[in-house]
C-alpha positions as CSV (number, residue, x, y, z in Angstrom):
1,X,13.2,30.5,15.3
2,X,13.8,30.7,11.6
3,X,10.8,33.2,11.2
4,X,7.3,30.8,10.6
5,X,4.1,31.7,12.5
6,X,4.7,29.3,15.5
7,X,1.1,30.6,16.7
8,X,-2.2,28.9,17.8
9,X,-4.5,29.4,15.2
10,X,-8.1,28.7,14.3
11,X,-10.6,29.5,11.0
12,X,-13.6,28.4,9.8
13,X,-16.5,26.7,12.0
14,X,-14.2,24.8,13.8
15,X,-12.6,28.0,15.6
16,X,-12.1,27.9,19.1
17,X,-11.2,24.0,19.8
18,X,-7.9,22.6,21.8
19,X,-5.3,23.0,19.0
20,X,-2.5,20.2,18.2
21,X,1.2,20.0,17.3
22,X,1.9,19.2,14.1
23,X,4.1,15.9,13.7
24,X,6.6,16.6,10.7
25,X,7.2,20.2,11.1
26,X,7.1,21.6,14.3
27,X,4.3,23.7,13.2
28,X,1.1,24.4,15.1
29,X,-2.0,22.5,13.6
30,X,-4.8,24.8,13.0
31,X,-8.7,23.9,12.5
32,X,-9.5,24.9,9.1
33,X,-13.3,23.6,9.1
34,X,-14.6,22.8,5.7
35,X,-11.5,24.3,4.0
36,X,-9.7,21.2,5.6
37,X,-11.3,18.7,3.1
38,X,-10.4,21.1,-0.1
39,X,-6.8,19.8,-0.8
40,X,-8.0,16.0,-1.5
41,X,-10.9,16.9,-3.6
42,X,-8.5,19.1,-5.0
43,X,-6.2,16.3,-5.7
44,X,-8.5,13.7,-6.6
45,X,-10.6,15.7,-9.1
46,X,-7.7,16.6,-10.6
47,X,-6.3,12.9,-11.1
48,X,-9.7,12.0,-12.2
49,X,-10.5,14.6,-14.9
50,X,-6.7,14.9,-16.2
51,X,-5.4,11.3,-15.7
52,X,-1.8,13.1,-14.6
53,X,-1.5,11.9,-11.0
54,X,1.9,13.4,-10.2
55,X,0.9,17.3,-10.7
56,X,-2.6,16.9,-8.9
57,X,-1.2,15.8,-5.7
58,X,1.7,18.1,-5.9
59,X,-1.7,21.4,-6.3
60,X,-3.5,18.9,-3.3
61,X,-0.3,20.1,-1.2
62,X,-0.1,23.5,-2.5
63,X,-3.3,24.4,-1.9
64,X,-3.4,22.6,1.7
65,X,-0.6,25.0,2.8
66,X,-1.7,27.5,0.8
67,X,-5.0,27.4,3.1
68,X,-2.6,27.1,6.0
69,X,-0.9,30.0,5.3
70,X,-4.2,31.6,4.7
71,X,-5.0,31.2,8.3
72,X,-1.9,32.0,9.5
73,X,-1.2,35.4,8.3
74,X,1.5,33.6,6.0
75,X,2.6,34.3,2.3
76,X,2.5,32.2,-0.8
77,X,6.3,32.1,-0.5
78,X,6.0,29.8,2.6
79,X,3.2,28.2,1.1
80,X,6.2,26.8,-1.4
81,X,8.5,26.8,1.1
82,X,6.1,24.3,3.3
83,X,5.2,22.3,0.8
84,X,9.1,20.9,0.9
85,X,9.3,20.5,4.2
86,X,6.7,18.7,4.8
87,X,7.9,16.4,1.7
88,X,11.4,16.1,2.8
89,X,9.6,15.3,6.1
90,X,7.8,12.6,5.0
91,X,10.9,11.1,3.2
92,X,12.4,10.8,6.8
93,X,9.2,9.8,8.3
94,X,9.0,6.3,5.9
95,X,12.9,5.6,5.3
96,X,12.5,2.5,5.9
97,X,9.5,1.9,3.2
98,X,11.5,4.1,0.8
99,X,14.5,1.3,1.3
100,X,11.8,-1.3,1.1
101,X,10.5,-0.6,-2.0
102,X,14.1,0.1,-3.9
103,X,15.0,-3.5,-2.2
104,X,12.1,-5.4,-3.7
105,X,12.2,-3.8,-6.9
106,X,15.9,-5.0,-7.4
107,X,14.9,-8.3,-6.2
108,X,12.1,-8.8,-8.6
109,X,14.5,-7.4,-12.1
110,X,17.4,-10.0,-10.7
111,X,15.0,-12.8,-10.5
112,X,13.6,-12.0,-13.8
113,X,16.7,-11.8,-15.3
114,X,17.9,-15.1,-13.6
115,X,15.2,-16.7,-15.8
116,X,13.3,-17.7,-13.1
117,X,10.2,-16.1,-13.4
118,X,10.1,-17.6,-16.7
119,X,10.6,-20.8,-15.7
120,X,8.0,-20.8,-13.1
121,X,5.9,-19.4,-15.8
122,X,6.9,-22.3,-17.9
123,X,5.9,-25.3,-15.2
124,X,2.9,-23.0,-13.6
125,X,1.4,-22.7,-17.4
126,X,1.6,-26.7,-17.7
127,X,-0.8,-26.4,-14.5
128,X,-2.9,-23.2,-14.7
129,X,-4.5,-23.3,-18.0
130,X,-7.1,-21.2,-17.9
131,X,-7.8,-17.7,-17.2
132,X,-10.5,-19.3,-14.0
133,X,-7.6,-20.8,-12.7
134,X,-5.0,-18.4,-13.1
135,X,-7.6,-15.7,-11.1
136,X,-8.1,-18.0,-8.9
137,X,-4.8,-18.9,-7.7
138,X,-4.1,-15.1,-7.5
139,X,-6.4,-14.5,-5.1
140,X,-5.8,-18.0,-3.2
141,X,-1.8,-16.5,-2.4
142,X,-3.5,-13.2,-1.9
143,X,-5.3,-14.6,1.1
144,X,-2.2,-16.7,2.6
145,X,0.2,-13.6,2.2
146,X,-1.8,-11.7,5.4
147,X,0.9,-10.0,7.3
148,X,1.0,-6.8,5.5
149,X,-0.8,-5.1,2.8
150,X,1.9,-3.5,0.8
151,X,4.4,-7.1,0.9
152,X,0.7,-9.0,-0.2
153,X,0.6,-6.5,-3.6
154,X,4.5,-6.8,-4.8
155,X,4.8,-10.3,-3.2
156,X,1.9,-11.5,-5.5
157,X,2.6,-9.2,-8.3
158,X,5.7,-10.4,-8.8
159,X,4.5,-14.3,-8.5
160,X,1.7,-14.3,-10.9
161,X,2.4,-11.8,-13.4
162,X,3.7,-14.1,-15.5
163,X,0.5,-16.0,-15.0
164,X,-1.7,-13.8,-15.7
165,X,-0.1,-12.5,-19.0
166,X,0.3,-15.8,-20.3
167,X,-3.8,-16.0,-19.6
168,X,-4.5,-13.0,-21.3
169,X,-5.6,-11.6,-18.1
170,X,-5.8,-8.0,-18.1
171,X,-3.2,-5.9,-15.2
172,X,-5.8,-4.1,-14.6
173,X,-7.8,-7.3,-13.0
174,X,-4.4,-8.2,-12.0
175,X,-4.4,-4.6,-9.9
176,X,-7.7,-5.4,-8.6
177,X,-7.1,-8.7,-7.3
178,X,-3.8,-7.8,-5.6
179,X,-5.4,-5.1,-4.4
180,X,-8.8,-6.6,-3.0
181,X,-6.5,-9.5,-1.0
182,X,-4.5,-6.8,0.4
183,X,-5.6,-4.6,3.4
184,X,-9.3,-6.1,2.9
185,X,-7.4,-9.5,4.5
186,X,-5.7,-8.0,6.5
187,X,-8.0,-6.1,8.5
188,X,-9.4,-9.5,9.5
189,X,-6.4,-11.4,10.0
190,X,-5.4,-11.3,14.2
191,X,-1.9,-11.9,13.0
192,X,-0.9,-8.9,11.0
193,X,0.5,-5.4,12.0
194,X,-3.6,-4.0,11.0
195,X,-4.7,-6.0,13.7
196,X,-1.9,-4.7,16.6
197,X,-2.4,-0.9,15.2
198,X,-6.5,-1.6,16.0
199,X,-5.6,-3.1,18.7
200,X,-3.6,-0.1,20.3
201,X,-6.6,2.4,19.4
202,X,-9.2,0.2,21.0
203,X,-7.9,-0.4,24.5
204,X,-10.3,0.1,26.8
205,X,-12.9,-1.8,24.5
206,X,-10.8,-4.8,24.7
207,X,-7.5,-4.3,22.7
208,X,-7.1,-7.3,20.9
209,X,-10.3,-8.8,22.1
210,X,-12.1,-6.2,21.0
211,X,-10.4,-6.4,17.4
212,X,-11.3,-9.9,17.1
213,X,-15.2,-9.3,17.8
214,X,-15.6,-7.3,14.8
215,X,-14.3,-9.5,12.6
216,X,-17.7,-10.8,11.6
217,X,-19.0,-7.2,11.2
218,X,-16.0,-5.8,8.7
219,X,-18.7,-6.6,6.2
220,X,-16.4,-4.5,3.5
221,X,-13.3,-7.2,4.0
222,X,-15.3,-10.7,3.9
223,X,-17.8,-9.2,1.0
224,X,-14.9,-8.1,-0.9
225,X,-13.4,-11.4,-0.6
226,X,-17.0,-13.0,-1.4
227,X,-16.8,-11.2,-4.5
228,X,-13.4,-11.6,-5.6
229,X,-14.3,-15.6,-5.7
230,X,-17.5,-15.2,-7.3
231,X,-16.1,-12.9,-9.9
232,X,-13.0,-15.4,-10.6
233,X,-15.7,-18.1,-10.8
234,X,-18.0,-17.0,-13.3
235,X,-15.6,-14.8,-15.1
236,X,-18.3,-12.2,-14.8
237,X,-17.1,-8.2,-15.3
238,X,-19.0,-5.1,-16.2
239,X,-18.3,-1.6,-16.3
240,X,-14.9,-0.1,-17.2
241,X,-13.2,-3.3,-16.2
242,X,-15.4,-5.7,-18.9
243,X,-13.7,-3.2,-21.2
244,X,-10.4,-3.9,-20.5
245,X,-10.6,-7.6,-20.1
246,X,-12.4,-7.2,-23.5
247,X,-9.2,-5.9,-24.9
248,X,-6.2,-7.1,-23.2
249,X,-3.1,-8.0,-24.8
250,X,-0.3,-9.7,-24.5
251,X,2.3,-7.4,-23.0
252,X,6.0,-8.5,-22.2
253,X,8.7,-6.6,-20.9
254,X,12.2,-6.4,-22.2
255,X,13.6,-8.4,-19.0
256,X,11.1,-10.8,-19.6
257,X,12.1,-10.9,-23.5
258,X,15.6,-11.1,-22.0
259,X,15.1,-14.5,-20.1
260,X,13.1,-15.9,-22.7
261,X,16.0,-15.6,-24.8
262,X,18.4,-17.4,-22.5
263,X,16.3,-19.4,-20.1
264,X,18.9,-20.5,-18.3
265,X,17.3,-20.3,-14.8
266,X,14.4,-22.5,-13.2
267,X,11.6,-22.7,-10.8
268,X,14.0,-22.8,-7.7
269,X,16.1,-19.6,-8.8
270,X,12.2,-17.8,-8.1
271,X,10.8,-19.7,-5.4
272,X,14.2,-19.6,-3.2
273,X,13.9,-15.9,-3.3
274,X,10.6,-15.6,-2.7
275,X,10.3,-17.9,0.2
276,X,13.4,-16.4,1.6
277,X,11.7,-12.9,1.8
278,X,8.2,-14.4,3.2
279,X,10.0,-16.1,6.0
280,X,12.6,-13.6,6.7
281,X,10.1,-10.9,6.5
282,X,7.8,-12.5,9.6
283,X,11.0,-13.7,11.8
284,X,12.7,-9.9,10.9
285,X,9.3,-8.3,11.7
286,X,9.1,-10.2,15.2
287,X,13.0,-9.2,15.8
288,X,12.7,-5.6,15.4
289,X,9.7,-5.7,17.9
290,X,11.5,-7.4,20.6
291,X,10.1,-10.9,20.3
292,X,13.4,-12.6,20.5
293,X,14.9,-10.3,23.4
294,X,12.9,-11.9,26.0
295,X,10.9,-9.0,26.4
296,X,7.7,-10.5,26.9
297,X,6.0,-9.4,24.1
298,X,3.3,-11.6,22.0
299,X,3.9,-12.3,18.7
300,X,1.5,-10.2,17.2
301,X,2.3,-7.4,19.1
302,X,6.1,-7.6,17.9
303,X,5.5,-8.0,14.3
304,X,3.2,-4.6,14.4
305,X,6.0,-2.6,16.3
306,X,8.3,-1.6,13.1
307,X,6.3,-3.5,10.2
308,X,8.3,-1.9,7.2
309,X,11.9,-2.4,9.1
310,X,11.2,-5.9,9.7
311,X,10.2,-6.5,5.4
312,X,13.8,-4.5,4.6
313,X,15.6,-6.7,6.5
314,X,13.9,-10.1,5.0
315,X,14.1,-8.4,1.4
316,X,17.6,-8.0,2.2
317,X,17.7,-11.6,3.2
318,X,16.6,-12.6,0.1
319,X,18.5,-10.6,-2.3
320,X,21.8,-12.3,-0.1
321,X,20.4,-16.0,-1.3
322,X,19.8,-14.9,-4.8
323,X,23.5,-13.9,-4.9
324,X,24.8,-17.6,-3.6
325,X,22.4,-18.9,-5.5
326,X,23.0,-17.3,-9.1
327,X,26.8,-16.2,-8.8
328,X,28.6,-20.1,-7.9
329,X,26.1,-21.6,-10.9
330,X,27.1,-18.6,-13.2
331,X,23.3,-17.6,-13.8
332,X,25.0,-13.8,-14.2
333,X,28.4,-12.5,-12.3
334,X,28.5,-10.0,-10.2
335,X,28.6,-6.8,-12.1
336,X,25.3,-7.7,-13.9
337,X,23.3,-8.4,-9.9
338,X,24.9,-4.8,-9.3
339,X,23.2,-3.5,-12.7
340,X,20.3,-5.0,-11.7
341,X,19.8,-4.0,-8.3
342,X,20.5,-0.2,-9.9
343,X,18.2,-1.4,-13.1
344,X,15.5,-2.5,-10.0
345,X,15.6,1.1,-8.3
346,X,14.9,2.5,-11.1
347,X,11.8,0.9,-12.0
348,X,10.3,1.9,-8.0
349,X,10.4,5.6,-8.8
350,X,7.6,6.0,-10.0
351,X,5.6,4.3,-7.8
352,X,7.7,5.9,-5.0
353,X,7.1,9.2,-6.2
354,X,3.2,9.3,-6.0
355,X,4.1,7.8,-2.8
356,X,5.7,10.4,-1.4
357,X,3.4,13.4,-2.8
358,X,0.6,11.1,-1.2
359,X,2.4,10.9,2.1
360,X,2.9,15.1,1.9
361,X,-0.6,15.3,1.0
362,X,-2.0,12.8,4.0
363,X,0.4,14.8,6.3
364,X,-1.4,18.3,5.4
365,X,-4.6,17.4,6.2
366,X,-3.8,15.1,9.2
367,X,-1.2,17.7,10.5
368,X,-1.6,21.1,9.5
369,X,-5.2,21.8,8.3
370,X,-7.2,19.5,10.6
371,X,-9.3,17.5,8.1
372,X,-9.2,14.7,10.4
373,X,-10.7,16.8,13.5
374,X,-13.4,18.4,11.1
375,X,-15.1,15.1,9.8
376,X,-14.8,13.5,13.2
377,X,-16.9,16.2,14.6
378,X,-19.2,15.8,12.0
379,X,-19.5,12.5,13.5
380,X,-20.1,13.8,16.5
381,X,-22.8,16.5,16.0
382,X,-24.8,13.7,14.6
383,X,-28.0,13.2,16.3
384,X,-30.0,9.8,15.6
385,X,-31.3,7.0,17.0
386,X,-28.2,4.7,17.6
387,X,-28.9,1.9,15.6
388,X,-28.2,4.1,12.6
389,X,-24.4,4.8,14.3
390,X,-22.9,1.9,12.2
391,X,-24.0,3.0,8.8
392,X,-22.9,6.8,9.8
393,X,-19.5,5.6,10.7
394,X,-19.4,3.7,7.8
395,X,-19.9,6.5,5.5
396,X,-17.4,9.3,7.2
397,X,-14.9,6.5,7.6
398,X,-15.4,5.8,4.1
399,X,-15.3,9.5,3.1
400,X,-11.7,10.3,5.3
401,X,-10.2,7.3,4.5
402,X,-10.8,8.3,0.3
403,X,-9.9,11.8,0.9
404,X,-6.7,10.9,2.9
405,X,-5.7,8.0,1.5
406,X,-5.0,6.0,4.5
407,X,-6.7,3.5,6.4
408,X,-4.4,3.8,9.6
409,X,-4.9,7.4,9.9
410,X,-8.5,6.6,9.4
411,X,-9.6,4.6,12.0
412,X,-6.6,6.2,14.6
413,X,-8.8,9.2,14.5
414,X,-12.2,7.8,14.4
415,X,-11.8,4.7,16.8
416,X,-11.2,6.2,19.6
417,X,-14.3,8.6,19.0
418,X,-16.4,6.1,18.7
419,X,-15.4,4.0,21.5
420,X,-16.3,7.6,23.6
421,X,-20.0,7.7,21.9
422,X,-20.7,4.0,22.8
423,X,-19.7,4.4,26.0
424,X,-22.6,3.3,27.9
425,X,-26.5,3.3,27.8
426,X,-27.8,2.3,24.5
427,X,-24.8,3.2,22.4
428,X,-22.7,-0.3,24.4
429,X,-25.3,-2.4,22.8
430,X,-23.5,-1.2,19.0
431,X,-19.6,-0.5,20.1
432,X,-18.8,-3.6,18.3
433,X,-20.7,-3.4,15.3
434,X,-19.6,0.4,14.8
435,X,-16.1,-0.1,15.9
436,X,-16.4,-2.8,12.7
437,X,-17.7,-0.2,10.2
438,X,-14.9,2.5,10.8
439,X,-12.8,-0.4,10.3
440,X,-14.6,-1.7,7.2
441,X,-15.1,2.5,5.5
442,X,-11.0,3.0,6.4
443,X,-10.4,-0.1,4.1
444,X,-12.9,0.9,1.6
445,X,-11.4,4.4,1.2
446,X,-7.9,3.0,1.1
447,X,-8.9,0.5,-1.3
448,X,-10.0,3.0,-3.7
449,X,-8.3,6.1,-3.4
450,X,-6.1,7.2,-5.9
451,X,-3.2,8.5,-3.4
452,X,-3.4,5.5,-1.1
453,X,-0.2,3.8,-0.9
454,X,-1.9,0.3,-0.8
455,X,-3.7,1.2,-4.4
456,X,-0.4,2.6,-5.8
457,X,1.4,-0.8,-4.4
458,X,-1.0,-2.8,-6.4
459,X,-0.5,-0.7,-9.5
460,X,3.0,-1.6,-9.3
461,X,3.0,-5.3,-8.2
462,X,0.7,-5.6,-11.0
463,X,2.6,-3.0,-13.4
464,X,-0.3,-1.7,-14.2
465,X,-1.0,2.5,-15.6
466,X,-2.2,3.7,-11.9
467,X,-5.1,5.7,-12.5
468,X,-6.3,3.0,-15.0
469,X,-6.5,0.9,-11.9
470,X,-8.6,2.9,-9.8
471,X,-11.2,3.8,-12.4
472,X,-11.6,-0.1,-13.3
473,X,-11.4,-0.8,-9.7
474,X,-13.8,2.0,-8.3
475,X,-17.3,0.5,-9.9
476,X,-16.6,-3.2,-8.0
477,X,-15.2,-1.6,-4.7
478,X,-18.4,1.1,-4.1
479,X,-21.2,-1.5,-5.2
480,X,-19.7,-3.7,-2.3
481,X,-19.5,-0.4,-0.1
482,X,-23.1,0.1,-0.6
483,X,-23.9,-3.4,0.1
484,X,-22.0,-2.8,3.3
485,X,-24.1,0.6,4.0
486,X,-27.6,-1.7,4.0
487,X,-25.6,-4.3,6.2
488,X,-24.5,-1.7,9.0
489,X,-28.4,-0.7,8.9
490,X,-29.3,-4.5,9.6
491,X,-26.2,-4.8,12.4
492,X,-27.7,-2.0,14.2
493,X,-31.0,-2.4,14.4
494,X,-30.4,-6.6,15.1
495,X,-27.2,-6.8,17.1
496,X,-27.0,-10.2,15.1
497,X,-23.3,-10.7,13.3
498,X,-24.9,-13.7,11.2
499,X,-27.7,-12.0,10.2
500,X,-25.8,-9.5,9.0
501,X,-23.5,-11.6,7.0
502,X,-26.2,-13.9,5.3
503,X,-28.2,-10.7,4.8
504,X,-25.1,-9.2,3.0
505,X,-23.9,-11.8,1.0
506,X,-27.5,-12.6,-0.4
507,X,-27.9,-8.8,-1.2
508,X,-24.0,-8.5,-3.1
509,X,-25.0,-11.8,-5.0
510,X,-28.3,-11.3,-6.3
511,X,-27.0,-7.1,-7.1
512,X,-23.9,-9.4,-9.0
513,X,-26.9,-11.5,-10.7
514,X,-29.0,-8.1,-11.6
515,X,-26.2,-6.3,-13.2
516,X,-25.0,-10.1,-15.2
517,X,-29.1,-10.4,-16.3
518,X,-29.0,-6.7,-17.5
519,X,-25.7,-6.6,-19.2
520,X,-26.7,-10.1,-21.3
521,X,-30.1,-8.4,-22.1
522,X,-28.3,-5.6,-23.3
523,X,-25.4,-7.4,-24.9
524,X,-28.5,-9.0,-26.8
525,X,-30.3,-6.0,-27.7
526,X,-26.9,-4.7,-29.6
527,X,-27.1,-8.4,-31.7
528,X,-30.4,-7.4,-33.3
C-alpha cells in the first residue's frame, strides 16, 4: 500500500449507495452528489470565458480530485499527486489512439509534401467550382466514411482541405461539417464500432435488434444531417459562424507552399494512401476482433472489439505504400519520409494534448467522483407520466454527455437504466423511442463539448483554432437539439417513428426559414 485512502467513501446526497472501483487507479470511487458535476462546469466555463483550453481542463482535474480528496480525508498534495496518475493512466488506457493519431498525422505531412494534395487540389478545383459544391462533397464523403468517428474527421480533413481553402470556405465550417458527419452518422450506421458498443449495453432489449429500431428515433443524427444539406444548399449561416464565413481568408501552410513550389506529385500519390488506410483500416479492424480466426464472430461485432488497434495497423498500411510509392519514383528519399513522419508527430500534439487532459478529466468524474451515478439518479427520481420519458432522457443524456465529453460513457451509463425503467407496463410501449434519445443527447453532447475527443478531432482534421470551433458550432448543434426535445415529446405521446420524423424535419426547416426571414430583415434594416 503506498499510503492512499483505499476506503469506501460517500458525501453529499448521494451518501449511502453500493460504491464502485475505480478503473485507472485502483482507487475506490466515491459518490460526491452535486459536487460530482463541478469539475466540467469548472472546465468548460473556464474554456469558454478565457479561450485557453489547455489550463481549464488541467483546474477541471484539479478540482475533481481536489473534491475527491475532500471526501476522503486526503491533502492537496495528493490532490496533485492524483491528478498524474490518473493522466499517466489514461495515456496507457488509449495507447493505441495516441499511436493512431502520431501515425496519421505523419501520413498526412508526407503526402502533402509528396505534392499530392496539391495535385488533387489541382484536378478536384477543375470539378468543384464552387463553394455549394465544395460543402457538398464534404459532407457527401462524410456520410460514406461511417466506421468510426474520429478516422471520418482526419480522413476527411485531410481530403478536402485543400478544397475548401481554394473555395474560400471558412475551417471553421470545415470543423463543423467534419464534425456533424462524424459520430452523428455513425450512431445510425449498423456497421460501425457505435453500433456494436450500443449493442453490448442493450442486450436484453434486443442487442443489435434493438439498435437498429431506434434508428428512426435518433432524431439528433438524421436532423443534423438534414441540416448539414440544407445549409450546404442554400449557403445559408447565421450567428457566430455567418461571421466567420463573412471573413474567411485564404490561409496556406508552409507544406502546402512547399508542394506548390515543386509539384512534382499527382492525384495517385494522395488517393493511393488514402484508399490504402480506408481499406486497411476495416479489414485490420475485423482482424483484431477475430473475424478472420474462425471464431464465429459477425462482422460488426469484430470491427467494434479494438476499433483504434485495427485504424493503427491500416495507417501503418498506408504510410508502407506511400514509401514504395514515393522512394523508387524519387518524389523525396528516405531521410526526408523520416523528417516527415517526425515533422507529422509534431503537428498531433496539440490536438493530443487536450486529448489527454480530456481523457483525465472524463476519467474523474466517471471514476472517482461519480458524476455519472448522480445524474442517472436524477433520472431516476423523476416522476411523470411516461410519455414525457424520451424528452427527459434526451436532456440528461444531453447534459452528461456535454459535461463529460463522451458519448460512449454516456449512453454505457444511461442505457442500461433506461432499459430497467421501461421494463414493463406502460414504460415497454416507449423503450425504443427513449433508448433513441439517450442515444441521440450522448451525440449531441459529444458533438459540442469542448473536451470531447470527436470535437477536438474535427478541429484538427480541419486545422482549425479549437475553441473557435465549438463557439461557431454550438448555435447550429443546440437549435437542432431543441428541435429534437419537441420531437421526443411527439415520439412519446404517438409511439409513431414517422410522425416523429416529418414532425421534426418540418419544425428544423421552417426554425432554418424564421431565422433566414429575420436575419434578411435585419440585414435590410442596417442598409437604410
Amino acid at each position: 500500500m503506498d499510503g492512499r485512502p483505499y476506503m469506501t467513501v460517500m458525501c453529499g446526497k448521494d451518501a449511502g449507495m453500493e460504491n464502485k472501483e475505480g478503473i485507472c487507479m485502483g482507487l475506490e470511487m466515491i459518490e460526491a452528489g452535486w459536487l460530482s458535476i463541478l469539475p466540467p462546469l469548472i472546465a468548460i466555463t473556464l474554456a469558454l470565458i478565457s479561450k485557453e483550453v489547455y489550463s481549464s481542463l488541467f483546474l477541471g482535474i484539479f478540482s475533481g480530485m481536489c473534491i475527491y480528496c475532500f471526501c476522503t480525508g486526503g491533502d492537496i498534495l495528493q490532490a496533485v499527486t492524483y491528478v498524474f496518475d490518473m493522466l499517466a493512466a489514461k495515456i496507457g488506457q488509449n495507447g493505441y489512439m495516441i499511436i493512431f493519431l502520431v501515425l496519421l498525422g505523419s501520413l498526412v505531412v508526407i503526402v502533402t509534401r509528396s505534392g499530392g494534395s496539391d495535385a488533387y487540389g489541382q484536378w478536384a478545383g477543375k470539378r468543384i467550382k464552387s463553394k455549394r459544391s465544395a460543402k457538398l462533397a464534404t459532407a457527401a464523403l462524410g456520410l460514406m466514411i461511417f466506421v468510426d468517428d474520429g478516422f471520418n474527421c482526419l480522413t476527411v480533413g485531410t481530403v478536402m482541405r485543400p478544397i475548401t481553402d481554394k473555395c474560400r470556405i471558412s475551417r471553421e465550417k470545415l470543423a463543423y461539417l467534419l464534425d456533424a458527419t462524424a459520430a452523428p452518422v455513425c450512431i445510425i450506421a449498423p456497421i460501425s464500432s457505435w453500433a456494436v458498443a450500443v449493442a453490448s449495453e442493450v442486450e436484453e432489449a434486443g442487442g443489435l435488434n434493438a439498435f437498429v429500431r431506434t434508428i428512426p428515433y435518433n432524431l439528433y443524427a438524421i436532423l443534423t444531417i438534414v441540416m448539414v444539406f440544407a445549409l450546404c444548399f442554400t449557403d445559408f449561416d447565421f450567428g457566430p459562424m455567418e461571421k466567420a464565413e463573412a471573413g474567411r481568408e485564404e490561409r496556406r501552410t508552409g507544406a502546402a507552399e512547399e508542394t506548390l513550389k515543386r509539384k512534382r506529385g499527382t492525384v495517385l500519390d494522395l488517393a493511393l494512401p488514402v484508399v490504402t488506410l480506408i481499406v486497411c483500416a476495416i479489414l485490420g479492424m475485423a482482424y483484431v476482433g477475430g473475424f478472420f480466426a474462425g471464431t464465429g464472430k459477425a462482422f460488426t461485432e469484430a470491427i467494434g472489439e479494438n476499433p483504434t488497434a485495427g485504424l493503427t495497423l491500416g495507417t501503418f498500411a498506408a504510410l508502407v505504400v506511400a514509401l514504395a510509392l514515393y522512394l523508387p519514383r524519387r518524389i523525396m528519399g528516405l531521410r526526408e519520409f523520416m523528417t516527415g513522419i517526425i515533422d507529422g508527430i509534431k503537428t498531433m500534439i496539440p490536438a493530443l494534448t487536450i486529448l489527454i487532459l480530456a481523457w483525465g478529466l472524463g476519467g474523474v468524474c466517471r471514476e472517482m467522483i461519480g458524476t455519472g451515478i448522480f445524474v442517472s439518479h436524477f433520472v431516476s427520481a423523476v416522476n411523470l407520466p411516461f410519455g414525457f420519458l424520451p424528452a427527459i432522457v434526451f436532456a440528461v443524456a444531453a447534459f452528461l454527455s456535454f459535461s463529460m465529453g463522451t458519448a460512449w460513457g454516456t449512453f454505457g451509463i444511461l442505457l442500461p437504466i433506461v432499459s430497467m425503467m421501461c421494463a414493463g407496463g406502460e414504460g415497454a410501449a416507449v423503450l425504443i423511442p427513449a433508448l433513441g434519445a439517450t442515444l441521440a443527447g450522448s451525440v449531441y453532447g459529444d458533438h459540442c463539448s469542448p473536451i470531447s475527443d470527436t470535437t477536438i478531432l474535427a478541429s484538427t482534421g480541419a486545422q482549425c483554432e479549437h475553441l473557435r470551433h465549438v463557439e461557431t458550432q454550438l448555435p447550429y448543434a443546440t437549435l437542432v437539439a431543441a428541435v429534437c426535445f419537441f420531437g421526443y415529446l411527439v415520439a412519446g405521446f404517438s409511439g409513431n417513428a414517422w410522425i416523429t420524423i416529418v414532425s421534426s424535419v418540418v419544425l428544423l426547416l421552417g426554425a432554418l426559414g424564421g431565422i433566414a426571414f429575420r436575419g434578411k430583415r435585419r440585414r435590410g434594416r442596417g442598409k437604410h
